[in-house]
PAPA-832369 format. One line per field, with one value per residue: residue in three letters; y, z, x of N, C-alpha, C in turn. Coordinates in steps of 0.2 Angstrom, whole numbers. Layout:
N
res = Ala / ...
n_y = Y / ...
n_z = Z / ...
n_x = X / ...
ca_y = Y / ...
ca_z = Z / ...
ca_x = X / ...
c_y = Y / ...
c_z = Z / ...
c_x = X / ...
//
This chain:
154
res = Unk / Unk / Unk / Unk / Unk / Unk / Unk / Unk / Unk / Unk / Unk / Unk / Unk / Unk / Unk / Unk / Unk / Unk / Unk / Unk / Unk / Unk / Unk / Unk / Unk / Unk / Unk / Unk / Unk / Unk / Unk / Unk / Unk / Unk / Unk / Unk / Unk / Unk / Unk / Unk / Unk / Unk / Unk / Unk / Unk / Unk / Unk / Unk / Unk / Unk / Unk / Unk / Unk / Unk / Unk / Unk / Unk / Unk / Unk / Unk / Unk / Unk / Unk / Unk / Unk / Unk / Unk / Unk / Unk / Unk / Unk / Unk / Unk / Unk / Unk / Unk / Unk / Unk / Unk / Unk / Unk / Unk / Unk / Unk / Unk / Unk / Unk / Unk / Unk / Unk / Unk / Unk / Unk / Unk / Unk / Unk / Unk / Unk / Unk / Unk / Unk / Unk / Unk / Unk / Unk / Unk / Unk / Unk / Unk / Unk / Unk / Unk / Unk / Unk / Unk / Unk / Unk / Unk / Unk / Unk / Unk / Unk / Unk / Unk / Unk / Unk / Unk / Unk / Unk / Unk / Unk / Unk / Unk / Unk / Unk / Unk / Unk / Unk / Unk / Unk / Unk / Unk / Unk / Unk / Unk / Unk / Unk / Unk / Unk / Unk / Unk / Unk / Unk / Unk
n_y = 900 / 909 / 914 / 919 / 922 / 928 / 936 / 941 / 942 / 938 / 932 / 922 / 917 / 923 / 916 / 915 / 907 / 909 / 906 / 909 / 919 / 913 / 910 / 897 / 889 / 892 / 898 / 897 / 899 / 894 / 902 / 907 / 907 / 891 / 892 / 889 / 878 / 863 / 861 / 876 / 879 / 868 / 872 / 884 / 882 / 874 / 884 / 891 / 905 / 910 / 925 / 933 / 941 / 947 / 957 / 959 / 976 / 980 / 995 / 1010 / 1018 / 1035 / 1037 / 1023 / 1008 / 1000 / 991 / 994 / 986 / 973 / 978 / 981 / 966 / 961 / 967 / 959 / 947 / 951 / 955 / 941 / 933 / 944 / 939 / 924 / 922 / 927 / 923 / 912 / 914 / 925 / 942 / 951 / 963 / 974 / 981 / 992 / 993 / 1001 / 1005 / 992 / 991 / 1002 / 1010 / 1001 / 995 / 978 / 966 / 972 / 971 / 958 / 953 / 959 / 952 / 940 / 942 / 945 / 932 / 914 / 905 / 889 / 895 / 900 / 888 / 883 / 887 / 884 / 882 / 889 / 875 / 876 / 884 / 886 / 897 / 908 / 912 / 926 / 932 / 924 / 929 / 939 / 939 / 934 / 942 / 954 / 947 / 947 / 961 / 965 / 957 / 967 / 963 / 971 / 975 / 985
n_z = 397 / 404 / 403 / 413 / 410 / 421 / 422 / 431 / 426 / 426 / 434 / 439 / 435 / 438 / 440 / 438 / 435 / 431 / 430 / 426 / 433 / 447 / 456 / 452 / 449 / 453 / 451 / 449 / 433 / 426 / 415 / 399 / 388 / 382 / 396 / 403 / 413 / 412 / 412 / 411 / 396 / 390 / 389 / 386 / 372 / 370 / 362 / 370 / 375 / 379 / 382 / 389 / 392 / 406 / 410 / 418 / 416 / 415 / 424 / 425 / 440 / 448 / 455 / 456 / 457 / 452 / 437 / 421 / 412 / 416 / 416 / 403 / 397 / 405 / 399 / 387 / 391 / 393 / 381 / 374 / 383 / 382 / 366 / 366 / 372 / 366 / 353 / 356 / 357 / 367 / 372 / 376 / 390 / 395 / 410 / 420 / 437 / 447 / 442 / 444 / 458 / 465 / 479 / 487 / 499 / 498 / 507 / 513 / 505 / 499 / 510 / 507 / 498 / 498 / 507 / 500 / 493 / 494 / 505 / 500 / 487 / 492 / 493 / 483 / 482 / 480 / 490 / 493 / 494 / 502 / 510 / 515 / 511 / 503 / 485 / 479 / 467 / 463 / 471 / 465 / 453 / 457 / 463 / 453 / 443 / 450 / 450 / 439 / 439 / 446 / 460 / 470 / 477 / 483
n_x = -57 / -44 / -27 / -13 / 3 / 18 / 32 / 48 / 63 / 81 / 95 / 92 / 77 / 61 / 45 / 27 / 11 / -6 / -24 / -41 / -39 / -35 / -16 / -9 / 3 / 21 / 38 / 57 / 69 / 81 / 92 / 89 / 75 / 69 / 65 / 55 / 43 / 37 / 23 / 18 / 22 / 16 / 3 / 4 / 5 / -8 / -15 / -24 / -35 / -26 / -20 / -14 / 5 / 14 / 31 / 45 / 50 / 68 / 74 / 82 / 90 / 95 / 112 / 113 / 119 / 121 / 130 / 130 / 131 / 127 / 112 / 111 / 112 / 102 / 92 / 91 / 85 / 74 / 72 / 71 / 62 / 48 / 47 / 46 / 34 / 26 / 27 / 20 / 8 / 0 / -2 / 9 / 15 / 26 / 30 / 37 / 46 / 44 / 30 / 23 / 25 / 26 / 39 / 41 / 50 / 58 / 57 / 45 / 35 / 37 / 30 / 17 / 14 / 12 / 1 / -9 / -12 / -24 / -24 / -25 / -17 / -5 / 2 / 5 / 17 / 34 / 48 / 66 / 76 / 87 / 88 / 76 / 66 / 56 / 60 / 64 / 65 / 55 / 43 / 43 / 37 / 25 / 19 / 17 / 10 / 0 / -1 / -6 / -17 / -26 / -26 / -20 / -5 / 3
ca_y = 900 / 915 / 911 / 925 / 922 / 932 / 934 / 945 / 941 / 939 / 928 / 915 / 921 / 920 / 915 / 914 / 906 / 912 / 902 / 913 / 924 / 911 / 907 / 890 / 887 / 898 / 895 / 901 / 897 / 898 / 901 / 911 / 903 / 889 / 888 / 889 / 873 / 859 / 862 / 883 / 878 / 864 / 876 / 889 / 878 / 872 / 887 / 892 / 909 / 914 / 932 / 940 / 940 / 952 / 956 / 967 / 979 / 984 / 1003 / 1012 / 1025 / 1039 / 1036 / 1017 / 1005 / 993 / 989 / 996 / 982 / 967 / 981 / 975 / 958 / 958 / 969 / 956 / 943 / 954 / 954 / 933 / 933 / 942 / 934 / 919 / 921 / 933 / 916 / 905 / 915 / 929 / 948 / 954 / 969 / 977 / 984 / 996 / 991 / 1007 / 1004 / 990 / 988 / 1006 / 1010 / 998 / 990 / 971 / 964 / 974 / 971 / 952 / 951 / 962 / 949 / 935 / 941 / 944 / 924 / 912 / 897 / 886 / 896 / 897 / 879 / 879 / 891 / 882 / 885 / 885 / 870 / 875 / 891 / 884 / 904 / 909 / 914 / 933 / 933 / 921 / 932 / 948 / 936 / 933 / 950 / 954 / 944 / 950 / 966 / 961 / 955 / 970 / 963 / 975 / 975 / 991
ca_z = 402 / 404 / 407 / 413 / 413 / 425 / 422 / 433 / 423 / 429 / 432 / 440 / 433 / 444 / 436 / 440 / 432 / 431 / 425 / 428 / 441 / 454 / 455 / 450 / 448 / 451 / 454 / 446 / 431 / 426 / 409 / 392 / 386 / 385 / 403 / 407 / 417 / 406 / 412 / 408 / 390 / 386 / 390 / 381 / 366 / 367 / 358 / 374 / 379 / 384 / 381 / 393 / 398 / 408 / 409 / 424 / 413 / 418 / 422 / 429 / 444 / 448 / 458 / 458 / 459 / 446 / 432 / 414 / 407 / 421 / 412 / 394 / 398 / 409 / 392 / 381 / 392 / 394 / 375 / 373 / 385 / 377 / 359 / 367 / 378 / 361 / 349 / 360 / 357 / 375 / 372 / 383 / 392 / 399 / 416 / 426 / 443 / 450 / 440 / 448 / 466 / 469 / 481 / 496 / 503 / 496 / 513 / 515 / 499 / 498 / 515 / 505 / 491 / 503 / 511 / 495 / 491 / 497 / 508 / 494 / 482 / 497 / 497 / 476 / 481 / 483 / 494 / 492 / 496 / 508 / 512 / 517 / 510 / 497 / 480 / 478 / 461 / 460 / 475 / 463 / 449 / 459 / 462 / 447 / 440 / 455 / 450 / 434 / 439 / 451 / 465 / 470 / 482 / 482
ca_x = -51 / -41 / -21 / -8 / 10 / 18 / 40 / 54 / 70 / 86 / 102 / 87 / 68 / 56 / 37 / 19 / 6 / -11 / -29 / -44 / -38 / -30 / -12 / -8 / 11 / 25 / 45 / 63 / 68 / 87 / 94 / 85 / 67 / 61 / 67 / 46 / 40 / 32 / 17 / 14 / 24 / 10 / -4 / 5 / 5 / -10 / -18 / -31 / -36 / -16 / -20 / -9 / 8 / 17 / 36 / 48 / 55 / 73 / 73 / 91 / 89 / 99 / 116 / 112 / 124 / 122 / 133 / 126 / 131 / 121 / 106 / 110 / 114 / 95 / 87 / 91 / 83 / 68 / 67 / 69 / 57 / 44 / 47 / 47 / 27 / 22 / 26 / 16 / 0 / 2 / -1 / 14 / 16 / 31 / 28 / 41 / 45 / 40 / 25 / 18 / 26 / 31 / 45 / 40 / 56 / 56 / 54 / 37 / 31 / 35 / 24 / 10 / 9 / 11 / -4 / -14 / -13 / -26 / -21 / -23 / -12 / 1 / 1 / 9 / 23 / 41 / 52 / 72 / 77 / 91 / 86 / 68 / 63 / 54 / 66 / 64 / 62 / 49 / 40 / 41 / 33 / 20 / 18 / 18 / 4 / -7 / -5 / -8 / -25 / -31 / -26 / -12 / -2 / 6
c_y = 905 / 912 / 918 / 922 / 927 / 932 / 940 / 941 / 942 / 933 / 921 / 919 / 918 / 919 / 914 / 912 / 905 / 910 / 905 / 917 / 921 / 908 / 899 / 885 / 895 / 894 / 899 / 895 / 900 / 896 / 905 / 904 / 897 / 887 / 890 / 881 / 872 / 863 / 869 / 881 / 873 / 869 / 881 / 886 / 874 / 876 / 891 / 899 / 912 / 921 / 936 / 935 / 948 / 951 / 962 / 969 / 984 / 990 / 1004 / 1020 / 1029 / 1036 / 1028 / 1010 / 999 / 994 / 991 / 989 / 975 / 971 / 977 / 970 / 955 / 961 / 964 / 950 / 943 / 952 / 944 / 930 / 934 / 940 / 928 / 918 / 924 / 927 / 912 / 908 / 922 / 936 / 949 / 960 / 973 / 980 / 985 / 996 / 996 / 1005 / 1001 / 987 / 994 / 1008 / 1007 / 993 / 982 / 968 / 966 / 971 / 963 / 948 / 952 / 957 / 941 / 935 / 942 / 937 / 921 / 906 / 893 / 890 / 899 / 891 / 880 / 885 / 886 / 884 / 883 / 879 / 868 / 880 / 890 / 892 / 901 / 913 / 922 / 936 / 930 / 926 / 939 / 944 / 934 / 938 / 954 / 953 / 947 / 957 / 967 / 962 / 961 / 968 / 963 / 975 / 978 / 996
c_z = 400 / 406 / 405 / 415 / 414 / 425 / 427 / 432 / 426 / 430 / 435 / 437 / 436 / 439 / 438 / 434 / 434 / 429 / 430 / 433 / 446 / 450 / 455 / 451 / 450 / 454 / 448 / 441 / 429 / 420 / 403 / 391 / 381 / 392 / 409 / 409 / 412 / 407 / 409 / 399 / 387 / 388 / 385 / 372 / 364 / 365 / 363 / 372 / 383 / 380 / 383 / 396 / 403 / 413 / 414 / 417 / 416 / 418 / 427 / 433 / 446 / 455 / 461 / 454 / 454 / 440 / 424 / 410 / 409 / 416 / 405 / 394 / 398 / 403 / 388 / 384 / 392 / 387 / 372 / 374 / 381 / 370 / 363 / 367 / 368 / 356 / 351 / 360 / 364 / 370 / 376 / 385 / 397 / 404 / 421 / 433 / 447 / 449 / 447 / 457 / 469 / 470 / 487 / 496 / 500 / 500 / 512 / 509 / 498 / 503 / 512 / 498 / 494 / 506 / 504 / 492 / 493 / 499 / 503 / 488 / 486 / 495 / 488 / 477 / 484 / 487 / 493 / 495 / 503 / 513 / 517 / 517 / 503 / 490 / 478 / 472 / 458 / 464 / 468 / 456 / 451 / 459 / 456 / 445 / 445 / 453 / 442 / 434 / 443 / 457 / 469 / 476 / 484 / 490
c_x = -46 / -33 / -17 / -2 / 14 / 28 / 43 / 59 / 74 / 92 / 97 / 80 / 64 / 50 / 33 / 14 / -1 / -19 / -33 / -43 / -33 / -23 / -11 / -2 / 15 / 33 / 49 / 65 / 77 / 88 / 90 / 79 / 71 / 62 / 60 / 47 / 36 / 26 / 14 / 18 / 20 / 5 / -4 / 2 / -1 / -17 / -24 / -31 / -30 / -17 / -16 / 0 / 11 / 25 / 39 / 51 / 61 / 72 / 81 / 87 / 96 / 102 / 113 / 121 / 126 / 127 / 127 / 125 / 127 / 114 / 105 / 110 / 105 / 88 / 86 / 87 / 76 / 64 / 66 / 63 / 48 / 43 / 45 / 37 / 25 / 21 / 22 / 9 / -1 / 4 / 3 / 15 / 22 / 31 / 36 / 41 / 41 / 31 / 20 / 18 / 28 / 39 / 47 / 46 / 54 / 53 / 48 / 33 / 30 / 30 / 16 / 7 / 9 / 3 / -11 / -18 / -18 / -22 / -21 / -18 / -5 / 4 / 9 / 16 / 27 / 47 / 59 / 74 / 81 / 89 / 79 / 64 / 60 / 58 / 62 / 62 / 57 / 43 / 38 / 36 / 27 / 18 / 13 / 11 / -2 / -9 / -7 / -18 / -29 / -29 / -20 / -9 / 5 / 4
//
């Protein structure tokens, strides 16, 4: 049994969890590690096959708008992060958004990994509760782990 835990960090952290190939669990996780969901934190812990994870690595682009300092805040989350998946037994791997999603407008892109999904692994994604949408951050962690897995959606 193969498990990939899939993060996009940030003032809420989106997550995906991965066993053999299909998504399983995913949803937002607010606060620094151990803020995983019971369920991927007993898996983690209990020694399987957690070989991979994979982590958005912040990047700064020219004449962007962000705050240097939201960047070091979201580095240091990054590195929590991986310690946290890398202690638990999880190769981690850094990946640049560029990297694995391009420069496709978010909207486009959260339809492209919408449509990657199967009707069953539709079904384990939650929706904001007031919002009745899908949290943005957990969509990129979905993402994420798909392209992870090959099944890109770029």
């Amino acid at each position: 049994m193969t498990l990939l835990v899939a993060i996009d960090p940030g003032e809420t952290t989106g997550w995906s969890f991965y066993q053999d190939g299909a998504l399983v669990e995913a949803g937002v996780a607010v606060g620094s590690p151990p803020a995983l969901p019971a369920a991927v934190y007993l898996e983690l812990n209990q020694n399987r096959d957690c070989s991979e994870a994979v982590i958005e690595k912040p990047q700064t682009y020219p004449m962007s708008p962000v705050d240097a300092n939201d960047l070091i805040t979201l580095g240091i989350l990054v590195g929590e992060w991986k310690e946290y998946l890398h202690r638990h037994g999880a190769d981690v791997e850094l990946a640049l958004p560029r990297t694995w999603k391009g420069t496709v407008p978010k909207d486009i892109h959260h339809r492209r990994v919408l449509a990657r999904l199967t009707a069953e692994e539709k079904t384990r994604l939650p929706k904001r509760p007031r919002a009745k949408n899908y949290d943005h951050n957990m969509l990129d962690a979905v993402g994420l782990g798909l392209w992870k897995l090959g099944r890109t959606t770029r």
